[in-house]
N, C-alpha and C positions, 0 to 999 in steps of 0.2 A: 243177407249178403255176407257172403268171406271176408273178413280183414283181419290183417297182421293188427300185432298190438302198438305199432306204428302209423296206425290209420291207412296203410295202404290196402287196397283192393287188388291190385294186379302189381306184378312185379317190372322190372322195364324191360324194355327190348321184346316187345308183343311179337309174335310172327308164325310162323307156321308151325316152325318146330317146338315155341314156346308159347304157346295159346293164350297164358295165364301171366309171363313176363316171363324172365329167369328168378327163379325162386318163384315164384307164384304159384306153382302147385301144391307147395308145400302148406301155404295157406288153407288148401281146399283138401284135404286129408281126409276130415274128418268124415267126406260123404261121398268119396271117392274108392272104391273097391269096396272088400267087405265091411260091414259094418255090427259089429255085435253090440255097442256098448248101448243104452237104454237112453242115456241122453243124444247121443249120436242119432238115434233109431227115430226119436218123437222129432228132434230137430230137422229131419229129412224129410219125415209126414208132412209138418210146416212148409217146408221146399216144395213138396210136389206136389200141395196139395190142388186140389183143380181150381182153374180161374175163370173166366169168360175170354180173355183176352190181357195180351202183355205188350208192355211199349219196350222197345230194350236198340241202344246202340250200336251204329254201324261195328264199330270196335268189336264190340261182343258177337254179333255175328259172323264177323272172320276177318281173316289179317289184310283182305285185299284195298287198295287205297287209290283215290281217283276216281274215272268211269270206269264202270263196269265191263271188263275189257274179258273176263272168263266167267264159268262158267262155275260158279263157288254156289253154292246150294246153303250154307250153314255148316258150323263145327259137329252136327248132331247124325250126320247119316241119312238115312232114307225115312224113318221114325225119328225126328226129333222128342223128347220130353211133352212137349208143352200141349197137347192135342187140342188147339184156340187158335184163333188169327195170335198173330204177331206181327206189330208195327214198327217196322226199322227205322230211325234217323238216319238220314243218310243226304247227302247235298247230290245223289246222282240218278235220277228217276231209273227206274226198271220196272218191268213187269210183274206182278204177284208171282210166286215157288207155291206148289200146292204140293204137299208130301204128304205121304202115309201118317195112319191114327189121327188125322185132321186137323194138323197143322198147315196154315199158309200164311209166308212169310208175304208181306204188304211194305214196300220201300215209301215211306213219305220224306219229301222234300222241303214239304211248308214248316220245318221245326217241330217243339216239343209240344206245342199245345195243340197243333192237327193233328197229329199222332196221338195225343190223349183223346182228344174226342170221336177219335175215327174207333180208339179203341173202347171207350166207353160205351159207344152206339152198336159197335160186334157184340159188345159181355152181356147186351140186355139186364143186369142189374146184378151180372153173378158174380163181378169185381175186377178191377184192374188191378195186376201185378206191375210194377217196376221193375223189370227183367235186370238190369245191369246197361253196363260197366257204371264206373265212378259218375261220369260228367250228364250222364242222362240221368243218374240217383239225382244226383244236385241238382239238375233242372227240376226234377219234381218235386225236390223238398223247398226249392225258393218260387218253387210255381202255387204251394201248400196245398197238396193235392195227396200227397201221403198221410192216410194215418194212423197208419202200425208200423213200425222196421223192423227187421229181425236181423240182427246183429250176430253173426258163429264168429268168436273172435279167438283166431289160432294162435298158441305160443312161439308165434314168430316174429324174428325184425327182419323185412327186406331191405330201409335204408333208401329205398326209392320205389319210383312206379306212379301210378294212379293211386291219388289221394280220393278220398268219400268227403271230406266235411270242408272242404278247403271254398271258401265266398257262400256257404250257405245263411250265412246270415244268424240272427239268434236264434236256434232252434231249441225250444224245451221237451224235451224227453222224460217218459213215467216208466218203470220197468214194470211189466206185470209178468213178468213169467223172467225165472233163469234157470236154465239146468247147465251141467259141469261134466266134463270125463276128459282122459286123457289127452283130447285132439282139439278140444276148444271149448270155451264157455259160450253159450246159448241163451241171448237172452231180446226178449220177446218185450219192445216200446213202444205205449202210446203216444204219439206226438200231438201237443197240445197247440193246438189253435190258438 
């Protein structure tokens, strides 16, 4: 997960033209166009590396709010990233999105913990991601259902936005892995039970 060194994950004012908040892209720099530098490179492997399945927030799949009133598909295009089910939170039922390289997006209504186990039962044993935004991270880490984060923390203040640690409760954190370069430190925690 992207965060300022403010604890923010997205910057404010989410919307179409601002996916990520204002400021929030700058956040995400580091895996965002070209990328040469080696910490940059292995931190992105990490990112995309394959899953069985990801649970990830209405927010995160796109700016739209209320019933599903158009016809929004995802920030991702025809080929999304993620080639796994993917389980949305989202308070407004819809139909399954089945897209290219084998992604489908799956809207659950019953909260975060039907969502985890729908996506548990897709991964067959090959893992569940935590896609994002902030408030679905923190439902899974007070659900204690994570346990690795990987933290790309960018040399930025937004000042506001969506917080990541804001009512998680005591969470203990082990770093086992950090790498460094220009655009953010990378660093790779076990969270202890």
């Amino acid at each position: 997960m992207s965060i300022s060194l403010d604890g923010f994950v997205a910057g404010p004012g989410q919307d179409r033209e601002n996916p990520l908040g204002v400021g929030g892209r700058d956040v995400h720099l580091w895996h965002l166009g070209e990328i040469t530098d080696p910490a940059d490179v292995t931190a992105r492997d990490w990112l995309m590396r394959p899953r069985g399945a990801y649970v990830m927030g209405r927010n995160m799949f796109g700016p739209v709010r209320g019933a599903w009133d158009e016809d929004w598909r995802g920030w991702w295009g025809d080929e999304p990233p993620y080639h796994a089910p993917v389980y949305v939170l989202t308070h407004h039922a819809r139909d399954p999105i089945e897209l290219e390289g084998g992604t489908s997006f799956h809207f659950v209504t019953d909260g975060f913990y039907a969502a985890f186990a729908q996506a548990t039962a897709a991964a067959d044993g090959r893992g569940v991601d935590i896609a994002g935004g902030a408030s679905t991270v923190r439902q899974a880490l007070a659900a204690g259902v994570v346990d690795e984060l990987v933290l790309d923390i960018a040399p930025v203040l937004l000042g506001a936005g969506e917080r990541l640690f804001d009512d998680v409760g005591d969470l203990r954190l082990t770093p086992v892995e950090t790498l460094h370069s220009q655009h953010a430190t990378h660093i790779r925690y076990r969270i202890e039970h």
